[in-house]
N, C-alpha and C positions, 0 to 999 in steps of 0.2 A: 504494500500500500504506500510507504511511505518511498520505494523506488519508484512507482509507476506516477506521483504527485511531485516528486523532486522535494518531500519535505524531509526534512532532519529527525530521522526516528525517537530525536528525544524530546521535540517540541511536541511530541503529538499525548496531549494527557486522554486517559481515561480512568474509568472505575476500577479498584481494586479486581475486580474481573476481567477488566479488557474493552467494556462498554465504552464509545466513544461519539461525543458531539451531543445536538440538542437531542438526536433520536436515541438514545443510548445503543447505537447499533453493535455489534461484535464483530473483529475482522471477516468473519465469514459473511456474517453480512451484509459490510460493506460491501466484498466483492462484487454480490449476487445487485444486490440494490440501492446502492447510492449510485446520485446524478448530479452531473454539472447543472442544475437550473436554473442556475444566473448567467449560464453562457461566457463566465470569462475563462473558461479551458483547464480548471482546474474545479475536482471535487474537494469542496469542506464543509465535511459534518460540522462545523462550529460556526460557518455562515446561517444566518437564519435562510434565508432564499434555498441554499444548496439541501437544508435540513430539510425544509417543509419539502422541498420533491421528493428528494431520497424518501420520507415516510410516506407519501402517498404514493410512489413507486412500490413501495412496500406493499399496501393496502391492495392496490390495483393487482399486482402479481400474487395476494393472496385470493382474489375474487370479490375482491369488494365493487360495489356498482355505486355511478354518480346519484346522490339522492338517499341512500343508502343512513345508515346511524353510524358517526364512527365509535361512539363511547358512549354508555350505559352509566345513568345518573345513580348516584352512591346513593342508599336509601338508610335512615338511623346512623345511627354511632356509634362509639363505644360507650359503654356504661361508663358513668362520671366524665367524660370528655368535659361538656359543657361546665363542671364542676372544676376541673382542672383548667383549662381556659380563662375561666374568669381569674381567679388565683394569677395566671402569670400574668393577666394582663393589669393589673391591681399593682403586684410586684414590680413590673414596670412604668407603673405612672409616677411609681414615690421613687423609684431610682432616676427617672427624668424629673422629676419636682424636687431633688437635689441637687442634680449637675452634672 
């Protein structure tokens, strides 16, 4: 990846797994599915432009159709969320109303 882009294998960060750019792709699927879609002749998962085709190249080469859902709304919570939430957000209004 980083011969076929001309970058410097150690500029290139990802997840302790290998995950890389906005799409968290994995070298392998880089390969298969990332795209230049800013058209300036180089792929980068950390462009936004090159990100959003790469994952909708994704989508599309798994069967996904235009019009289509791409993500399913989270329904409930965890028990106490709401409860712990508040707490940190408390916690920080008197660490900003300090300084």
């Amino acid at each position: 990846m980083a011969r076929d882009e001309k970058d410097d294998p150690l500029d290139l960060k990802g997840s302790f797994a290998g995950a890389m750019g906005y799409g968290q792709f994995m070298p392998s699927s880089y390969r298969q599915y990332a795209v230049d879609f800013n058209g300036d002749g180089h792929i980068n998962l950390w462009d936004p432009e090159d990100a959003i085709g790469s994952v909708a190249n994704y989508f599309k080469q798994h069967g996904w159709v235009s019009g289509d859902t791409v993500a399913v709304q989270a329904m409930g919570q965890a028990p106490g969320a709401g409860e712990r939430l508040q707490k940190l957000n408390t916690a920080c209004r008197s660490w900003q109303q300090r300084g």
